[in-house]
NUNUNU-10220 format. One record per atom (N, C-alpha, C): residue in one letter; x, y, z. Coordinates in Angstrom, 1 decimal, m for minus. Layout:
<gumis>
+------+--------+--------+--------+
! type !      u !      v !      w !
+------+--------+--------+--------+
!    A !      X !      Y !      Z !
...
+------+--------+--------+--------+
</gumis>
This chain:
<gumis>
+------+--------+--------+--------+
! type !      u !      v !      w !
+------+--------+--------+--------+
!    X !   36.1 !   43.7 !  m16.7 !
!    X !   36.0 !   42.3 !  m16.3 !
!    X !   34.9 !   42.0 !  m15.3 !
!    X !   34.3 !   42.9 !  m14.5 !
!    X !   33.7 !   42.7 !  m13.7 !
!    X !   32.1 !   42.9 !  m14.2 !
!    X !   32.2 !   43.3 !  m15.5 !
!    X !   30.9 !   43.7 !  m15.9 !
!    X !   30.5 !   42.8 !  m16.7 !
!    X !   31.6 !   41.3 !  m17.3 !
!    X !   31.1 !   40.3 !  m17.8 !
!    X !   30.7 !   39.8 !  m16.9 !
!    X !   31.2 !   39.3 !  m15.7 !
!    X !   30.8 !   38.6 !  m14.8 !
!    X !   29.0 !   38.9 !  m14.1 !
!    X !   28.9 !   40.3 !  m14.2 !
!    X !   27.6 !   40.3 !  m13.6 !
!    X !   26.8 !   40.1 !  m14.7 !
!    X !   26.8 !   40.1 !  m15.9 !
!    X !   26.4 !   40.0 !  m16.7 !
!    X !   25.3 !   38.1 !  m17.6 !
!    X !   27.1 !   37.6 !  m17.2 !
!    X !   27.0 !   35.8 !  m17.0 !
!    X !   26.1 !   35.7 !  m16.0 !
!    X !   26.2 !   35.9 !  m15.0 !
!    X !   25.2 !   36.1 !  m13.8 !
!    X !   23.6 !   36.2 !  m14.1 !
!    X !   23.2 !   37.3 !  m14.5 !
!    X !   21.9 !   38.1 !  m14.8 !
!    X !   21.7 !   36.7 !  m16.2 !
!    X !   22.6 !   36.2 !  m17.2 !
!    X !   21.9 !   35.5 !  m17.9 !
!    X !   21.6 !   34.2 !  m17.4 !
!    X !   22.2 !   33.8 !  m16.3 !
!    X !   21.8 !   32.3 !  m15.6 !
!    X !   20.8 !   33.2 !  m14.5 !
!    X !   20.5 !   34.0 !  m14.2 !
!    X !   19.5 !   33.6 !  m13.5 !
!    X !   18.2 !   33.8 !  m14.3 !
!    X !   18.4 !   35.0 !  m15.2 !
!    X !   17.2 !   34.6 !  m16.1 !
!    X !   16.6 !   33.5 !  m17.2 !
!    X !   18.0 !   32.6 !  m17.6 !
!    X !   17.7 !   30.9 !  m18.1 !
!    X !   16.9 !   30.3 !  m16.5 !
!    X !   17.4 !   30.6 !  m15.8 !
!    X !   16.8 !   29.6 !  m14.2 !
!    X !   15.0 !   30.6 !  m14.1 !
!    X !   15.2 !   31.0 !  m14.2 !
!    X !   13.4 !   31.9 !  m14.2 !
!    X !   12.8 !   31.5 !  m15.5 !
!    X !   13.3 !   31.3 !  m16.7 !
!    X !   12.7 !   30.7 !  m17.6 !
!    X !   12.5 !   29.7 !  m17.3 !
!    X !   13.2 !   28.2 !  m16.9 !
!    X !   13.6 !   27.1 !  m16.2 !
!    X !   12.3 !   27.3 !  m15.8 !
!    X !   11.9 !   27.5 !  m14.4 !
!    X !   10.4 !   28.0 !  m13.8 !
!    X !    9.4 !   28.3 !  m14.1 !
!    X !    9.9 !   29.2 !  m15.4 !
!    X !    8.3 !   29.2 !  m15.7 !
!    X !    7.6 !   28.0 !  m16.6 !
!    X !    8.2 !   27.5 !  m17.3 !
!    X !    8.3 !   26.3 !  m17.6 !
!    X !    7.6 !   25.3 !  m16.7 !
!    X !    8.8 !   25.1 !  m16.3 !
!    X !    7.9 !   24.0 !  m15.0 !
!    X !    6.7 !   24.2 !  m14.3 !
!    X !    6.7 !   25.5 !  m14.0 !
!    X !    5.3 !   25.8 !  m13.4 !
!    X !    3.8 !   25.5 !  m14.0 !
!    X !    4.2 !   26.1 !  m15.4 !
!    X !    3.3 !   26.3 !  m16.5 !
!    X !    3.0 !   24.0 !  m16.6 !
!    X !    4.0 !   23.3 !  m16.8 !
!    X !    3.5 !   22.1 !  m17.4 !
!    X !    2.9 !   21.5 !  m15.6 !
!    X !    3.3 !   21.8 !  m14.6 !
!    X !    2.7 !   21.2 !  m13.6 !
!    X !    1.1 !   22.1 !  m13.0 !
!    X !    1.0 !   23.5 !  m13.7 !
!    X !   m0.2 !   23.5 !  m13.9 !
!    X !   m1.4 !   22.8 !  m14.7 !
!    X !   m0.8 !   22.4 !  m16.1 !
!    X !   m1.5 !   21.6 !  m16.7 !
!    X !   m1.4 !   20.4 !  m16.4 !
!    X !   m0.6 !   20.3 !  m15.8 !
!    X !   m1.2 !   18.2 !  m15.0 !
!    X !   m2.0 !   18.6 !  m14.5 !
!    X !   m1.8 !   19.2 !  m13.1 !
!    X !   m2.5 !   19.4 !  m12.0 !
!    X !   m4.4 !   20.0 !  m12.8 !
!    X !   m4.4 !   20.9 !  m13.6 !
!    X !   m5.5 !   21.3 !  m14.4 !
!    X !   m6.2 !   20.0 !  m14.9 !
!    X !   m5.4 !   19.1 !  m15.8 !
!    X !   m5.7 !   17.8 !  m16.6 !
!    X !   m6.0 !   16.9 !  m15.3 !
!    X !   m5.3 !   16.7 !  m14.0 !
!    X !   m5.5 !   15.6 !  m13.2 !
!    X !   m7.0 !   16.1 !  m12.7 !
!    X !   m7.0 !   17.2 !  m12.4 !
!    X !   m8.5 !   17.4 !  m11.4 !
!    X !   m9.6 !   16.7 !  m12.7 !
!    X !   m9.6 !   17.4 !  m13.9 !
!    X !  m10.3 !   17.5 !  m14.7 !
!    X !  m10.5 !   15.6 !  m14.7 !
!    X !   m9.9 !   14.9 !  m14.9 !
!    X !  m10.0 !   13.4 !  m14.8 !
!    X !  m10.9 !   12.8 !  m13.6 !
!    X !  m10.4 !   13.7 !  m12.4 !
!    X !  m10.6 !   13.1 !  m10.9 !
!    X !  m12.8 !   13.5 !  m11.5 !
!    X !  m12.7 !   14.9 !  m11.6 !
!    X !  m14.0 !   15.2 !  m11.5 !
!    X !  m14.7 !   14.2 !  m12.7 !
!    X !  m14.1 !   14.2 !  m14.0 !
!    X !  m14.8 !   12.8 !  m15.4 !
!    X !  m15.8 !   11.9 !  m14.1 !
!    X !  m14.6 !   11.0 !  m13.4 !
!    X !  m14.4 !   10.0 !  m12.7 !
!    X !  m15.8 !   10.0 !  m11.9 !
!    X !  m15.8 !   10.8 !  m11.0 !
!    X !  m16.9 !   11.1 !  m10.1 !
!    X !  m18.1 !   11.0 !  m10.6 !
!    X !  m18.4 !   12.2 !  m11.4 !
!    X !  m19.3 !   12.3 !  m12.7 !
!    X !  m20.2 !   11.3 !  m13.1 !
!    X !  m19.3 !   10.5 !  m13.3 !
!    X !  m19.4 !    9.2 !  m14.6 !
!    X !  m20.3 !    7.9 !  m13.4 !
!    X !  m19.4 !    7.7 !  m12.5 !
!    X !  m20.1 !    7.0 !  m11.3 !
!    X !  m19.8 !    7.4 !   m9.6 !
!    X !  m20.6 !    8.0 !   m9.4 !
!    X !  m20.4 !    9.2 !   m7.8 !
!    X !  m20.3 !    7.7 !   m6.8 !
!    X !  m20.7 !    6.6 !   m7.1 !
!    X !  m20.6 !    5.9 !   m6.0 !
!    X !  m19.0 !    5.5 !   m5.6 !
!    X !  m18.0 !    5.7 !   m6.7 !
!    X !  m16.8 !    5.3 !   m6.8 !
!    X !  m16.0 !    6.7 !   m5.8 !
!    X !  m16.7 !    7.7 !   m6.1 !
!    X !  m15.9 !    9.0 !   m5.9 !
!    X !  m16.3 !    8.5 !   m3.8 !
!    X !  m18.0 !    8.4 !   m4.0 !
!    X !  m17.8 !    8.0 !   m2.5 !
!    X !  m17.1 !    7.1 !   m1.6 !
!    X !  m16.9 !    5.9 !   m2.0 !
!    X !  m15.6 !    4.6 !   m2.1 !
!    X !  m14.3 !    5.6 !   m1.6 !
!    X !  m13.9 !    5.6 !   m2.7 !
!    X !  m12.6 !    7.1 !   m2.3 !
!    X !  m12.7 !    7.4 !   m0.8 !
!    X !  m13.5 !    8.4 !   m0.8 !
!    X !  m13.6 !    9.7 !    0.3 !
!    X !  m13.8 !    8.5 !    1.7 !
!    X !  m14.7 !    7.4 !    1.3 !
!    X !  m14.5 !    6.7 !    2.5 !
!    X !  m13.1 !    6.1 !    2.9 !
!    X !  m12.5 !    5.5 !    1.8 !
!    X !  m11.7 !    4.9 !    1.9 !
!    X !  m10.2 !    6.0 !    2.9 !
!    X !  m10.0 !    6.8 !    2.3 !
!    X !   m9.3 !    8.2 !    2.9 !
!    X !   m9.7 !    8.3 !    4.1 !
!    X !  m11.2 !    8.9 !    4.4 !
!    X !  m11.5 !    9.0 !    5.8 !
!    X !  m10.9 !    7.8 !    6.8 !
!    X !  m11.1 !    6.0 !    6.2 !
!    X !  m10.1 !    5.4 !    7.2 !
!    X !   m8.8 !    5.1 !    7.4 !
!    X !   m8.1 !    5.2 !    6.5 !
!    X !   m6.8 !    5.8 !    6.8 !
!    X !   m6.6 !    7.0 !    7.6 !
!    X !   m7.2 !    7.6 !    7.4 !
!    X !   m6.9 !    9.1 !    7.8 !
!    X !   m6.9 !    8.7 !    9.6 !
!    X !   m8.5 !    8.3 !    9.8 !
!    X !   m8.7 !    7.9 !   11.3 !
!    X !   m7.5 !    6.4 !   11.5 !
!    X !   m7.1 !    5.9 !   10.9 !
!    X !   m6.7 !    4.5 !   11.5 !
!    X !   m5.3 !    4.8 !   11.9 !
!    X !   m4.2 !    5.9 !   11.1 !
!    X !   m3.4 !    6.3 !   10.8 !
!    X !   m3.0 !    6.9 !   11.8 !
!    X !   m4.0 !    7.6 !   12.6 !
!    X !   m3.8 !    8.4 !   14.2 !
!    X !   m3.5 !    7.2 !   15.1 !
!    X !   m3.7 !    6.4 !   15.0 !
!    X !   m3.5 !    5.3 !   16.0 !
!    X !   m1.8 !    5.3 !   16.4 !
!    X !   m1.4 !    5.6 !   14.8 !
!    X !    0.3 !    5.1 !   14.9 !
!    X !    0.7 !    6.4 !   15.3 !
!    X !    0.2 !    7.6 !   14.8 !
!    X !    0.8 !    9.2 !   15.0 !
!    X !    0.1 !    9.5 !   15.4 !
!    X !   m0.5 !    9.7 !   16.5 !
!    X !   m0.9 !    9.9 !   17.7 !
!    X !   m0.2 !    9.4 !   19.3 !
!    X !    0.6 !    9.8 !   19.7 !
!    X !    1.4 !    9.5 !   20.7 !
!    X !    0.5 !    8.4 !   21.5 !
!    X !   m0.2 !    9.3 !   22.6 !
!    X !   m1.1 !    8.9 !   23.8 !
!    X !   m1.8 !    7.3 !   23.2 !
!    X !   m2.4 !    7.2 !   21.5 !
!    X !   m2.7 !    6.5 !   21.2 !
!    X !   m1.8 !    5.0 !   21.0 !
!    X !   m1.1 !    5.6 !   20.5 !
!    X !    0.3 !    4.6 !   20.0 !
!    X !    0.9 !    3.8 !   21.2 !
!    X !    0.9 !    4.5 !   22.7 !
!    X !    1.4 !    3.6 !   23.9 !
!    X !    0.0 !    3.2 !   24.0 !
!    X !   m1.0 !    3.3 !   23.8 !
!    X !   m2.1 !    2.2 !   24.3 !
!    X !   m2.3 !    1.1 !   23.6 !
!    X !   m1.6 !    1.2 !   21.4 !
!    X !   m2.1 !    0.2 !   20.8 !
!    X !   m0.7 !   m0.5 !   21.1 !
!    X !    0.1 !    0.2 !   20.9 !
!    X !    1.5 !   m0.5 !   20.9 !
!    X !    2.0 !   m0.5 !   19.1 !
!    X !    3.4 !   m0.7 !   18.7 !
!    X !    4.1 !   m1.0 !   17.6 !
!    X !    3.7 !   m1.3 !   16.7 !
!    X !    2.5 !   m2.3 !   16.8 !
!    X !    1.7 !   m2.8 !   15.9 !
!    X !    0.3 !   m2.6 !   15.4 !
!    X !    0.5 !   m0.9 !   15.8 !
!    X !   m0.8 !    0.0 !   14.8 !
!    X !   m0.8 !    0.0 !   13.3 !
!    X !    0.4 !   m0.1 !   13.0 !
!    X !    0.8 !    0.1 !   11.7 !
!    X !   m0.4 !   m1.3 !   10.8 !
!    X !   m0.3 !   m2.3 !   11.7 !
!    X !   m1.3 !   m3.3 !   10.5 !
!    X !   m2.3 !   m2.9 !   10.5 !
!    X !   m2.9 !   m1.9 !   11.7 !
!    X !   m4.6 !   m1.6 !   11.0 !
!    X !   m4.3 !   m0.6 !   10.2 !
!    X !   m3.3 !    0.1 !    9.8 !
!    X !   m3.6 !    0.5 !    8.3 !
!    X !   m3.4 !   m0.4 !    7.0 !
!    X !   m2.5 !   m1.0 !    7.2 !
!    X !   m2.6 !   m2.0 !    6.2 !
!    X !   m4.2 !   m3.1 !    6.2 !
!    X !   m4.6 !   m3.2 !    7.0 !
!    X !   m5.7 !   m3.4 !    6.9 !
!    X !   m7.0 !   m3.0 !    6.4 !
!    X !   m6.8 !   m1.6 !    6.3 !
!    X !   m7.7 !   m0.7 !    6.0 !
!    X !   m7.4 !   m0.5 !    4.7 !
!    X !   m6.3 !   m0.9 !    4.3 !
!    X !   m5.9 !   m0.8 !    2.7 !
!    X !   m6.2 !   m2.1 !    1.8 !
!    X !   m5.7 !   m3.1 !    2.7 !
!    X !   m5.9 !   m4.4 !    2.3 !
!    X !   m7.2 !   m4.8 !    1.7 !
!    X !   m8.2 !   m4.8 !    3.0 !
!    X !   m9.8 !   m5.6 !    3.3 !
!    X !  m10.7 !   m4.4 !    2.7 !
!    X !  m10.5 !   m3.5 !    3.2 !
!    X !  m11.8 !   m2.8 !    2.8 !
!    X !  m12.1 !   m2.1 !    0.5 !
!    X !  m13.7 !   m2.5 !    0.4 !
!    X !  m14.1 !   m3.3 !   m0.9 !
!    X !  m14.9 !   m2.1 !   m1.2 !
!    X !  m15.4 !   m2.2 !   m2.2 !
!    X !  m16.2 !   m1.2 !   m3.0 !
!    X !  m17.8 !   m1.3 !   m2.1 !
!    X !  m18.2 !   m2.6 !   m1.5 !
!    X !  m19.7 !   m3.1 !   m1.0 !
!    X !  m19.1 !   m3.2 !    0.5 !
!    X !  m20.3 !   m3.3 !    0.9 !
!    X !  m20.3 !   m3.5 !    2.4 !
!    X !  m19.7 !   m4.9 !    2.6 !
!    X !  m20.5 !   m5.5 !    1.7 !
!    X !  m21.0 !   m7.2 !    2.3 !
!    X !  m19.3 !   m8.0 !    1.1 !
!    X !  m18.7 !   m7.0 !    0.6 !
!    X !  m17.6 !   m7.5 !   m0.1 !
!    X !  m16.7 !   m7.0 !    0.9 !
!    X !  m16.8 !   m6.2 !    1.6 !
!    X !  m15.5 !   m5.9 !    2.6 !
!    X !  m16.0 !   m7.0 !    3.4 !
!    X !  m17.1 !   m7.4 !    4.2 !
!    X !  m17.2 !   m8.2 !    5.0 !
!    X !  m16.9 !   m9.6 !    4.7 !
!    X !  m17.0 !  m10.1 !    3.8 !
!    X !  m16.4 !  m11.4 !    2.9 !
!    X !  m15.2 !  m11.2 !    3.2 !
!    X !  m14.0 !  m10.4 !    2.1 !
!    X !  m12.8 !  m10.2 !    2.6 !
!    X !  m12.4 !  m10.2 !    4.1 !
!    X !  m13.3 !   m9.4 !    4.9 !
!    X !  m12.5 !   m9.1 !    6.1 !
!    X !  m12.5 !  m11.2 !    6.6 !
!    X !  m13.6 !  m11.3 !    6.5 !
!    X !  m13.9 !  m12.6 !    7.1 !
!    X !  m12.8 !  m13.5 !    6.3 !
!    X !  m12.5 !  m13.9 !    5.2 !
!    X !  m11.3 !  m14.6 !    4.5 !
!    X !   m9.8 !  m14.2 !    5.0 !
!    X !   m9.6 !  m12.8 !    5.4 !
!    X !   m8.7 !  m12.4 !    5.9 !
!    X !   m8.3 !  m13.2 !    7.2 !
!    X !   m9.3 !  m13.0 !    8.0 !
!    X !   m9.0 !  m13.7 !    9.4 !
!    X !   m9.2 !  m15.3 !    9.2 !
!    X !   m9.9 !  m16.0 !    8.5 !
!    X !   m9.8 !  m17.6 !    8.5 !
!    X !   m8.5 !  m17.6 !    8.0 !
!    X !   m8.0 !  m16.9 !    6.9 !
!    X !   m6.8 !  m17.1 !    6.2 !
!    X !   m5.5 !  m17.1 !    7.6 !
!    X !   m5.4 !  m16.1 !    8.4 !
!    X !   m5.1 !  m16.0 !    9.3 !
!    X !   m4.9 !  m17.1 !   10.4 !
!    X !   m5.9 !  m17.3 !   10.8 !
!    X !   m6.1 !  m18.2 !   11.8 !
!    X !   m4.8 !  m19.7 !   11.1 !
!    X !   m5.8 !  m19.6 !   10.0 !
!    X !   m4.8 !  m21.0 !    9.6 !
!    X !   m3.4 !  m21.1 !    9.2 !
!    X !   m2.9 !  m19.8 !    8.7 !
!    X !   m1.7 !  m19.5 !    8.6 !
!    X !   m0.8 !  m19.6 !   10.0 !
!    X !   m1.5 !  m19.0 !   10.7 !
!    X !   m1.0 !  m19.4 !   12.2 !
!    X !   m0.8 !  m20.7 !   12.6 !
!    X !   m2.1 !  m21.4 !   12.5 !
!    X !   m1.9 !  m22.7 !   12.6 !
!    X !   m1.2 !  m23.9 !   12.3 !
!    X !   m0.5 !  m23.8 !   10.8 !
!    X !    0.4 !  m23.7 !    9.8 !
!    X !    1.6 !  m23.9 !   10.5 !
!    X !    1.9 !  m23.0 !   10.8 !
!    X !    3.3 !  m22.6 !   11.0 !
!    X !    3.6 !  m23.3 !   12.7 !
!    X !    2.4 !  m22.7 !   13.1 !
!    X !    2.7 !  m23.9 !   14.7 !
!    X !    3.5 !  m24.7 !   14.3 !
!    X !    2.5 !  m25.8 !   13.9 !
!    X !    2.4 !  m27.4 !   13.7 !
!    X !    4.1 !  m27.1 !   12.8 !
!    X !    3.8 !  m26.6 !   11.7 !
!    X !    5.6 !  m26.6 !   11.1 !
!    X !    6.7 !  m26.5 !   12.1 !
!    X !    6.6 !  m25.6 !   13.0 !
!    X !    7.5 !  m24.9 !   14.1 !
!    X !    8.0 !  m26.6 !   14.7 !
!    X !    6.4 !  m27.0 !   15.4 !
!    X !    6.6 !  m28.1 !   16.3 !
!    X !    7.4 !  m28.9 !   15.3 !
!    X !    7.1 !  m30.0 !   14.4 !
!    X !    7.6 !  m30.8 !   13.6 !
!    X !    9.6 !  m30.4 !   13.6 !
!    X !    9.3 !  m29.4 !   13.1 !
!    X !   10.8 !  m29.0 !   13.2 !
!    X !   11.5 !  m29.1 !   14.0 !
!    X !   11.1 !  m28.7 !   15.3 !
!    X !   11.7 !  m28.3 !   16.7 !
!    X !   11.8 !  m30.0 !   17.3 !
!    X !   11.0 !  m31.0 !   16.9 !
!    X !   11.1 !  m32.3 !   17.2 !
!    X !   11.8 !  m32.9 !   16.2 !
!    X !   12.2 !  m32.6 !   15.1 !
!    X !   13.5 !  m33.5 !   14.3 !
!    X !   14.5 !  m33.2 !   14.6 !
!    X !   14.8 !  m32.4 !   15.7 !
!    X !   16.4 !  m32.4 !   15.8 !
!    X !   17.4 !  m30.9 !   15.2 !
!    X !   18.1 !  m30.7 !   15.5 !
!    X !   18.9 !  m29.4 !   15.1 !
!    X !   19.1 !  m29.5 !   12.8 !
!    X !   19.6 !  m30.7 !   13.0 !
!    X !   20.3 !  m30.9 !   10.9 !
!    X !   18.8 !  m30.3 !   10.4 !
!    X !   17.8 !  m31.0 !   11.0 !
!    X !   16.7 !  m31.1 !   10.2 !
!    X !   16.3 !  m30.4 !   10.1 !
!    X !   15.8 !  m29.2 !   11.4 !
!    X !   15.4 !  m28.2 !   11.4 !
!    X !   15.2 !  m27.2 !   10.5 !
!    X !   16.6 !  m26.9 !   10.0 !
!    X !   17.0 !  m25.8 !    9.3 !
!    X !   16.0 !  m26.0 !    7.5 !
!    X !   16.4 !  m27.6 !    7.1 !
!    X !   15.9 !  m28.2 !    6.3 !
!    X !   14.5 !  m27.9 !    6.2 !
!    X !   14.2 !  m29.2 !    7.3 !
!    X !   12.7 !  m28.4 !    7.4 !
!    X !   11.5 !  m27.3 !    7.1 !
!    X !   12.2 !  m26.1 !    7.7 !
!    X !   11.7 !  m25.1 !    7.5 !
!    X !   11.5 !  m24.3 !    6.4 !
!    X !   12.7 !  m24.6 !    5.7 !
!    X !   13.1 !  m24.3 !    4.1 !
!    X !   12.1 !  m24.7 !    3.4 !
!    X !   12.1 !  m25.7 !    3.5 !
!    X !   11.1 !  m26.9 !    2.7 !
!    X !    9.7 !  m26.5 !    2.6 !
!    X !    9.4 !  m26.3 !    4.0 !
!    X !    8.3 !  m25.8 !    4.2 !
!    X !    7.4 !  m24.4 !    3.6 !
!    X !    8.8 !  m23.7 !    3.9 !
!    X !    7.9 !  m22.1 !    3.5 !
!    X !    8.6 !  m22.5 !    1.9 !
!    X !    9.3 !  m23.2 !    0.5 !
!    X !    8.9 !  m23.0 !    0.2 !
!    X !    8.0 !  m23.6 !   m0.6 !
!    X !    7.7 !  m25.0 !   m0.2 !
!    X !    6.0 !  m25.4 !   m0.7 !
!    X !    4.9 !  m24.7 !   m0.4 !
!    X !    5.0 !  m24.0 !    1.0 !
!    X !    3.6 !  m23.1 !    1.2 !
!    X !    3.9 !  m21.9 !   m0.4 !
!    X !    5.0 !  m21.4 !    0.0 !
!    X !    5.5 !  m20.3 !   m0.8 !
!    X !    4.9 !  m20.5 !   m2.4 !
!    X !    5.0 !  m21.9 !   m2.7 !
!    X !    4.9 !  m22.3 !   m4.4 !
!    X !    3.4 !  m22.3 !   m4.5 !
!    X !    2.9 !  m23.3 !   m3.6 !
!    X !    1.5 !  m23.2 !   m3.9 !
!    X !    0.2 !  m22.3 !   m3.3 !
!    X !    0.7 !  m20.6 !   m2.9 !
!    X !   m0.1 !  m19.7 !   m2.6 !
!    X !    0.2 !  m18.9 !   m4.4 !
!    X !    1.4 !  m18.9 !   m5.0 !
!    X !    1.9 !  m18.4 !   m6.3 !
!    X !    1.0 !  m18.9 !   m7.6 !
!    X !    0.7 !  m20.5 !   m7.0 !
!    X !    0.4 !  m21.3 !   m8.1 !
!    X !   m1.4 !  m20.8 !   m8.3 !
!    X !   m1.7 !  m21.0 !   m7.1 !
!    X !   m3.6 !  m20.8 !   m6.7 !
!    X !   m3.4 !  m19.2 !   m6.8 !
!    X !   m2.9 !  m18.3 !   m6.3 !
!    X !   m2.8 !  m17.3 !   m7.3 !
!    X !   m2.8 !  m17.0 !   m8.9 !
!    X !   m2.2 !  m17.1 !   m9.7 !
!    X !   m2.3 !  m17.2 !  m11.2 !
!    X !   m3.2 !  m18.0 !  m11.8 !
!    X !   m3.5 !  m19.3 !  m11.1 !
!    X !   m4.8 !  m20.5 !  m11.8 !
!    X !   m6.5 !  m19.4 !  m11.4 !
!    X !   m6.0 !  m18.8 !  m10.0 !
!    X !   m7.3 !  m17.6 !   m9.6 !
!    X !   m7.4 !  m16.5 !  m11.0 !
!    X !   m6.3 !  m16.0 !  m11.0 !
!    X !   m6.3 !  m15.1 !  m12.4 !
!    X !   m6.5 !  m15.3 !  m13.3 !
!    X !   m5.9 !  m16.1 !  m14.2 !
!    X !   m6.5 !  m17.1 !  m15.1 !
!    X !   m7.4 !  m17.7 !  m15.5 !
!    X !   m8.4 !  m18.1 !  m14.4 !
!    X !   m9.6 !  m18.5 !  m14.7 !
!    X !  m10.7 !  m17.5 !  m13.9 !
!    X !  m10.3 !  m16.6 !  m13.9 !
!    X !  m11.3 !  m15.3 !  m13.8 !
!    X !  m11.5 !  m14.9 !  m14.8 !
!    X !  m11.5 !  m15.0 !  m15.5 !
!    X !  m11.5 !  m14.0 !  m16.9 !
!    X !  m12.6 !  m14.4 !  m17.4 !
+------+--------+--------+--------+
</gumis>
């Protein structure tokens, strides 16, 4: 009895090693097939590969901000958006990240602005209206960022 049992044994672990080799073998050939892509890529236009490596390098540096202790009590909580930023704004050109960056912050500014003035309006109609108000508000802003989105897509082409 005891000799089936080691037996059943020895055959599950050698299906689980087959199991492995398997898997090892097809995640070598991704991993083989991915580099082989990554390097096409480079190849084909090196300025893209450099894009990349920049792009990485500021995450990499912006990303210390938030994991970086010493750092993190001097930016405060809100390190996390300069990586989003770094993800967001920055463009394949110089002068196309600088466009972006600059649309980012007017977009900003006025969004801010926006929402004041909504805030105030609200906060002066009264409690019923308020709630209304605001609704209303974000979502006509809401409809027509959707709409100028898709008409932008659409007539890009």
């Amino acid at each position: 009895m005891c000799s089936i049992s080691v037996w059943g044994d020895y055959a599950r672990v050698e299906l689980w090693k087959k199991h492995a080799r398997v898997y090892m073998e097809k995640t070598k050939r991704f991993l083989v097939s991915l580099c082989r892509e990554i390097w096409k890529a480079g190849r084909d236009d090196p300025r893209k590969a450099v894009h990349s490596i920049k792009v990485g390098l500021s995450l990499s540096l912006v990303s210390l901000l938030y994991l970086l202790e010493p750092l993190f009590k001097g930016v405060g909580a809100n390190a996390i958006w300069a990586v989003m930023t770094v993800v967001v704004v920055l463009e394949f050109t110089a002068g196309a990240t600088l466009c972006k960056g600059l649309n980012r912050g007017l977009g900003t500014l006025l969004a801010g602005s926006l929402a004041f003035l909504f805030e105030f309006i609200a906060r002066e109609s009264g409690k019923v209206f308020y709630a209304v108000f605001i609704g209303t508000s974000v979502f006509l802003v809401g409809k027509q960022i959707v709409l100028k989105s898709i008409h932008f897509v659409f007539f890009q082409k």
